[in-house]
N, C-alpha and C positions, 0 to 999 in steps of 0.2 A: 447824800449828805444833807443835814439839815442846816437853814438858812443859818440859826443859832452857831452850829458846829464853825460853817464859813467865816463868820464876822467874829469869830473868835479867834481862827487862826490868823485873819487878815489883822488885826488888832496887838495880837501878839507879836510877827514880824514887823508890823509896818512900828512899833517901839522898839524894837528892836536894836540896840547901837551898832551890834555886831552886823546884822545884818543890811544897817544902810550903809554899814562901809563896806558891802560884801557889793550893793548893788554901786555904788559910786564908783569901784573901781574895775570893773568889769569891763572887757574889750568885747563889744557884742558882736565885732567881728568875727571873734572865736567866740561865738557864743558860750561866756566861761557859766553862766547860768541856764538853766532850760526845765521848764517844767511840761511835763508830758500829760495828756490825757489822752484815753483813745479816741479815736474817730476827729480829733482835733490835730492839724499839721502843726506842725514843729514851726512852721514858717507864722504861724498867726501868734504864736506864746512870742516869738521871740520879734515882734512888729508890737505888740503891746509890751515889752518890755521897753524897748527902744521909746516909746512915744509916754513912756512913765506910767503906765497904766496898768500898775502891779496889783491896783486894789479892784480895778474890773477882771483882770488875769485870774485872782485868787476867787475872786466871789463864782466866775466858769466852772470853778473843778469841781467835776460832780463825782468825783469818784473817791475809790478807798486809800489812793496815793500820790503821794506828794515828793518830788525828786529835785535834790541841788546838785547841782555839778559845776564843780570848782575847776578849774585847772591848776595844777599843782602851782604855775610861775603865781599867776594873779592871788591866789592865798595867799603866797608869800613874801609879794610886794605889799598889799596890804595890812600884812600882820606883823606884829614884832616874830623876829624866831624861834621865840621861849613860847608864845603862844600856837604859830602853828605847828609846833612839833609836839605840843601837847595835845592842841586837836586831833592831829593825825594818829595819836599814838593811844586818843581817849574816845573814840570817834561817838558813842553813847553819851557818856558821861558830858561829851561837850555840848549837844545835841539837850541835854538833859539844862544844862549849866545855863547855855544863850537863847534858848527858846521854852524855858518852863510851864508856859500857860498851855504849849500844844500838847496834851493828853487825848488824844482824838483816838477812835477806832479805825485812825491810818495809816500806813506806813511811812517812815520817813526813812527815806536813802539818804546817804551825803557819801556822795562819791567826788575825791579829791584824785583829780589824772584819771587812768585807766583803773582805778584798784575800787570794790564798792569794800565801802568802811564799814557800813549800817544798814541795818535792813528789817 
């Protein structure tokens, strides 16, 4: 992925509204967020999340995909119910709605609970 591509998506989420209320309320004991790369352990994403360090996390990922994982309680303590049952029910179109600038040649999952919405 080029540097360009990186600091575009880092820039996009890090304005993000939705998504600093997605990282604020997060119990990283349940690791309710997680972004995966491979050859990268699960335990390093989720020590630079914890230490705030979303914007070295993002600038790592060298690959073609990029994954949220919500737990269904924490979206819906953080969101009114009119909003995440439109998420849940728009899972594109939301995607499309609170992150607009990501137009990348990557994937983006948002998988809320066990269910994957998008893909």
């Amino acid at each position: 992925m080029a540097k360009d591509a990186t600091a575009d998506i880092v820039h996009a989420l890090n304005d993000s509204p939705l998504f600093q209320r997605l990282l604020a309320g997060l119990d990283y004991q349940r690791v309710g967020l997680q972004l995966h790369r491979r050859g990268r352990a699960e335990q390093e994403y989720t020590a630079l999340l914890r230490a705030g360090k979303l914007h070295d996390l993002l600038t790592g990922l060298q690959q073609q995909e990029f994954v949220i994982r919500i737990d269904l309680e924490t979206w819906d303590r953080i969101n009114t119910p009119e909003e995440a049952a439109w998420m849940k029910a728009h899972p594109l179109e939301a995607v499309r709605k609170y992150w607009p600038q990501i137009e990348m040649p990557l994937r983006v999952k948002l998988r809320l609970g066990a269910r994957l919405l998008l893909s």
